[in-house]
N, C-alpha and C positions, 0 to 999 in steps of 0.2 A: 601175348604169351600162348593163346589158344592157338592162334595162329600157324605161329613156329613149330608147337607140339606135333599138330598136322602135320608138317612139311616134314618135320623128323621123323616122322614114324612113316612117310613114304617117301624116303632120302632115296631108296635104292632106283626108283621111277627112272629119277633125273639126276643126281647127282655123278653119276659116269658118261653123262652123255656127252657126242664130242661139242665144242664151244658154240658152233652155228646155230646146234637142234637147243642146247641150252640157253643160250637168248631166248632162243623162242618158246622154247618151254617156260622159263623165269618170266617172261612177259605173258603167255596165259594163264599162269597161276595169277602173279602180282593182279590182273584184270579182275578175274574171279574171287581174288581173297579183298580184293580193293589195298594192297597193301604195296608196296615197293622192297623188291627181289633185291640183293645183293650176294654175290657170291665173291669171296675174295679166295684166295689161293693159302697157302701154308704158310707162304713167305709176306702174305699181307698184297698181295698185289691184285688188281680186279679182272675178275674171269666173265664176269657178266653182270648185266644190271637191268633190272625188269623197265625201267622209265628213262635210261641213255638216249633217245630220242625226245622225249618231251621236258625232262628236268635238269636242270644244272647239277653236273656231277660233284657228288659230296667228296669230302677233302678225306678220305682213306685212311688217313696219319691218324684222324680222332675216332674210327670205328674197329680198331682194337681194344676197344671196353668192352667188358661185357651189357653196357646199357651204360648211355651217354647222348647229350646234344649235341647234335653235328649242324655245322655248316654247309652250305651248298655256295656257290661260284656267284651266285645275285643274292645274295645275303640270306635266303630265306633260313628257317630254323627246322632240323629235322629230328625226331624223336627215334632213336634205335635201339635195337635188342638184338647180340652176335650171340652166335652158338656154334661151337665147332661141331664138324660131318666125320661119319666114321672115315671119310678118303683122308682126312686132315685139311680138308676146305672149311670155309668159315661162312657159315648163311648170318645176311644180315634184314633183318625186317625195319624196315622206316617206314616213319609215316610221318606227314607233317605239323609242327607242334602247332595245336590250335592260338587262333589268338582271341587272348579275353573281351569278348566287348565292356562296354561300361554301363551299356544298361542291363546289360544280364544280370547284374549283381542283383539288379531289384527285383527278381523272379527266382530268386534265389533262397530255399528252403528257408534260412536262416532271417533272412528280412524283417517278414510280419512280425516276430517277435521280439528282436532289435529294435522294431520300430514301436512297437507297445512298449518293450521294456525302457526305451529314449523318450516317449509323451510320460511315462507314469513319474520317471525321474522328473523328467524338465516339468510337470506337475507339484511334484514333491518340494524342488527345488523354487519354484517360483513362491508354493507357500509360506516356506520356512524363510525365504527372502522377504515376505510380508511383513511375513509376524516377528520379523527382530528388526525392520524398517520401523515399523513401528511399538517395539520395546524399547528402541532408542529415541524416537520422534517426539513419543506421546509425551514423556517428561519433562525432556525440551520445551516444547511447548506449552507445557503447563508453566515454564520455569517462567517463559518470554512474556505468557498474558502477564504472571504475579509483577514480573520487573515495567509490565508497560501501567499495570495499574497502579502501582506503586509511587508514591504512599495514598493510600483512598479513603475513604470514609473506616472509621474504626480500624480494629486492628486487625491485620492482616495474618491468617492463619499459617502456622507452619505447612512449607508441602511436605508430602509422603516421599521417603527415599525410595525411588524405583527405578529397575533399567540397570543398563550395565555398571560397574564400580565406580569409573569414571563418571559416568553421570549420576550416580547416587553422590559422589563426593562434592560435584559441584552443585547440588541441590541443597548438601549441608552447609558449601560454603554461604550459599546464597540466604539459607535461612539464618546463619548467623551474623550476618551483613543486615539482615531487614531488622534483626532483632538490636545489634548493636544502633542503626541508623535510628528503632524507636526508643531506646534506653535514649539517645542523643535529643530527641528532638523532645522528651519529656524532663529532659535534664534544663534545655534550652526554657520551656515554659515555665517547670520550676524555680528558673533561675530570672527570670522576668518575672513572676509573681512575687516571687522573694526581695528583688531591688525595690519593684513598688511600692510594695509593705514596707519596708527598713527604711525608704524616700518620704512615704508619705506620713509618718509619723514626725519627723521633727519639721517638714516645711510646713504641716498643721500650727505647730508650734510657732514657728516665725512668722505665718500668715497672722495667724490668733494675734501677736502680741504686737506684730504690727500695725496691725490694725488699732491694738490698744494705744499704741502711741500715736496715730492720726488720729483719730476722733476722739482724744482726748480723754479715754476712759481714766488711763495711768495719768494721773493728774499731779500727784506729791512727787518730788525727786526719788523717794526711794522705789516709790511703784515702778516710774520711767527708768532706776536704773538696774532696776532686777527685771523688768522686762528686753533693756535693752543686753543684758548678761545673757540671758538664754536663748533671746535670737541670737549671740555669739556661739554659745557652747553648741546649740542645735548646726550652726551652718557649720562649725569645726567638725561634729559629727559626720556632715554627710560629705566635705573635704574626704576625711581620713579614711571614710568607706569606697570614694572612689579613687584613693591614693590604692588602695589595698585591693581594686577589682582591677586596675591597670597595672599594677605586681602580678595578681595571679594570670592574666592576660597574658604578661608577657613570658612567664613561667611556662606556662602549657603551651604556646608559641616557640619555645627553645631559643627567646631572643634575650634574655636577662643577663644583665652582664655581670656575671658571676669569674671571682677572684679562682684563680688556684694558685694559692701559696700553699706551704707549708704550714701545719698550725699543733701545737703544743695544745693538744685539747683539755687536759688538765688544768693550765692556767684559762682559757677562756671559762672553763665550770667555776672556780674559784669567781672570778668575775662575775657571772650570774649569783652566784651565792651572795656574794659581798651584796651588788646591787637590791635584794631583796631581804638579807636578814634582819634589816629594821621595820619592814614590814612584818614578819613573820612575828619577832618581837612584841611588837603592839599587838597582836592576833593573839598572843601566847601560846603562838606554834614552832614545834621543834624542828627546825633544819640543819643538816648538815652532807657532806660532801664524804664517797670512800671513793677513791680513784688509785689504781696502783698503779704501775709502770704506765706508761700507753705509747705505741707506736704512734709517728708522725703521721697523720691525715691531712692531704691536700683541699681546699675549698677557699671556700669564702665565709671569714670569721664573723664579720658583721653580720652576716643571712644566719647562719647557725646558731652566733648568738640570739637574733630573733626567737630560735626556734626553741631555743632550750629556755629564756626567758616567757614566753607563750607558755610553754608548761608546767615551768613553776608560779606563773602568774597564773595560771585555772587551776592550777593544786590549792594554792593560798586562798581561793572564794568559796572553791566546795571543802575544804578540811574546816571545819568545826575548831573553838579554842578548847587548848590540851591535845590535839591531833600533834602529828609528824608528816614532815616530808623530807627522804631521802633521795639523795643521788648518786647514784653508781655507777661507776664508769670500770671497764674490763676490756682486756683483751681477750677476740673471739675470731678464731681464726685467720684471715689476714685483714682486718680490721677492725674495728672497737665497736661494742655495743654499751648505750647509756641507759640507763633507765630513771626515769622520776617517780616514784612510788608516795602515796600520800594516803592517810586513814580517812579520809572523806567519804561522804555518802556512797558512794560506786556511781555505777552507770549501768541503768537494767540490759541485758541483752539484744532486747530489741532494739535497744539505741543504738547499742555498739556499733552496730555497722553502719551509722548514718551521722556518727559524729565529726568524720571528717566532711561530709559532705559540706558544699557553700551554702550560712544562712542558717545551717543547721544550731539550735541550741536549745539545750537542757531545761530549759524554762519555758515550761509553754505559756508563760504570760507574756512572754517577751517587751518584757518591762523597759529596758535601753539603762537602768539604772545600775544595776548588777551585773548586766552583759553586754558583751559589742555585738557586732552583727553577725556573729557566726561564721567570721573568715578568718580566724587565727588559725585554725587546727589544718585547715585547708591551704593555705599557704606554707604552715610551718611542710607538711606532707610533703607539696610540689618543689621546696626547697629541697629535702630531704633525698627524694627523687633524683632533681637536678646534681647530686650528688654523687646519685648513681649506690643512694641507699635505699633502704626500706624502715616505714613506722610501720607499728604495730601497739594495740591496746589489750589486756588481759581488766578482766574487771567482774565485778559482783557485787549488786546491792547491797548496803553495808561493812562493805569491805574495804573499800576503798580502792584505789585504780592504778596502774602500772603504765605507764609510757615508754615503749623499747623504740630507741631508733639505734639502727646500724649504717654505721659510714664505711664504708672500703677504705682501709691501707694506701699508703702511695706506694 
């Protein structure tokens, strides 16, 4: 532009000079400014050119802009700037358009701090790629040792939830898996300590009185045959306790071959009732039956009666004579709730929750004469279940205890 300004401001020199002296003047300017002369005419047509000897002639059509890229004839790229002359000519200034090299860029003001401000990020960024590598990692790993050490010596401590949501979730799952696996495996000993004990008490018994009848201790008939009576009752005992641990077996297995008829539950409580009110009688305890409408319930009537005689039959050993036991049957949404209520001693709280357990009984003498081995309540339950109901016990020392079980509707 300084250029041009130049050249306009002593247009008068050379812009009327005839065409021969104007080449030649246009080529020692163009020499001296280092720039390339163009002179086109009014009509756009070319009057001279400072470099027509040395340079491919640009294509004319595109140097009617006031500033534009032109082409030349070998491709090259030329940069120009037109201005019209007070004669109505048109000076054109080109010069050729540089070309970028590639390493220039890196000498290039802007670089060094591109390049600082590229290390601080990819600094920044490498550490925050650390530090959540490892707020995802370290939990993980904690989670892997607990599952490889698993199960160890004592009990195995809850982990801490940490790390992203996802893995805090599976940390939760994981502790309630380690916790469910050690409620199992203490249920599993409990329940082997408990057979032992229930086992070793009457085969004591038939060892003991076997023994009396080989060496001859039971010498009279009557000795030999109440000895021989109670090796009877005792091995019936531990029969009927593994009749009732291969029942519950197969229950919590889901393999019991469980009926679904239709069943008038009404008349099957009548039938518990019947079955028990000559015992109740001799007890001088009050029983009776309120049952109004009841929707038909699908199951299996044999198992259910089980379950509702179990409970009137543990109503009838803890109700004291002058006590009562009721049953109640109701419609409760789309299926019937029963309840066996009886004035007996109750069951402390702390029991409550341990009565259905296998083995479980009220008697810490566990005398075998008053009680069985503590698997009715626990059967009648997985029954119940298998039903696709829920028990439930309400109770209070001295009050006497509630048995609710609810069956689903068909």
């Amino acid at each position: 532009a300084a250029i041009q300004t130049l050249l306009l401001a002593r247009q008068e020199e050379w812009s009327d000079l005839p065409e021969e002296r104007l080449q030649t003047r246009l080529r020692q300017l163009g020499k001296e400014l280092d720039v390339r002369l163009i002179l086109l005419s009014s009509r756009r047509s070319l009057l001279a050119d400072s470099q027509a000897e040395t340079a491919s002639a640009l294509d004319t059509s595109r140097l009617i802009r006031l500033s534009q890229t032109a082409y030349a004839e070998d491709g090259t790229a030329w940069l120009f700037k037109a201005k019209k002359l007070e004669n109505g000519n048109i000076l054109v200034c080109a010069a050729p358009r540089p070309k970028a090299e590639v390493w220039s860029f890196l000498t290039d003001e802007l670089m060094p701090p591109l390049l600082i401000g590229g290390s601080a990020a990819l600094l920044l960024a490498l550490g925050l790629a650390y530090w959540v590598a490892r707020w995802v990692a370290d939990p993980l790993q904690s989670l892997v040792n607990a599952a490889r050490e698993f199960p160890g010596e004592g009990a195995p401590q809850p982990l801490p939830a940490q790390g992203p949501q996802e893995v805090q979730e599976l940390v939760r799952a994981f502790n309630q898996m380690t916790a469910r696996v050690q409620a199992s495996q203490k249920a599993q000993r409990d329940f082997v300590a408990n057979v032992s004990h229930e086992i070793k008490t009457p085969l004591t018994s038939i060892q003991g009185f076997s023994q009396a009848l080989l060496d001859g201790t039971a010498q009279t008939p009557e000795a030999q045959k109440q000895a021989a009576q109670i090796i009877f009752d005792e091995a019936n005992r531990i029969y009927r306790m593994a009749l009732s641990l291969l029942d519950l077996a197969r229950l919590d297995a889901g393999i019991a071959d469980l009926k679904r008829d239709p069943l008038p539950l009404k008349t099957l409580l009548e039938a518990v009732l019947a079955r028990f009110s000559l015992q109740a009688t001799e007890k001088k305890i009050s029983l009776d039956l309120q049952a109004q409408d009841l929707p038909l319930v699908f199951g299996d009537g044999d198992r259910l009666a089980q379950v509702f005689n179990n409970l009137v039959d543990n109503a009838l050993k803890f109700t004291p004579p002058g006590g009562s036991i009721h049953l109640r049957a109701s419609a409760e949404g789309k299926g019937v709730c029963v309840e066996v209520e009886d004035t007996g001693m109750g069951i402390a709280p702390e029991a409550q929750t341990q009565v259905f357990e296998r083995f479980y009984q009220a008697d810490a003498s566990r005398s075998g004469k008053r009680h069985g081995a503590g698997l009715g309540l626990s059967i009648a339950r997985e029954v119940v279940r298998a039903h696709g109901g829920k028990m439930s016990l309400r109770s209070a020392p001295g009050s006497g205890s509630v048995f609710s079980v609810f069956l689903p509707g068909g």
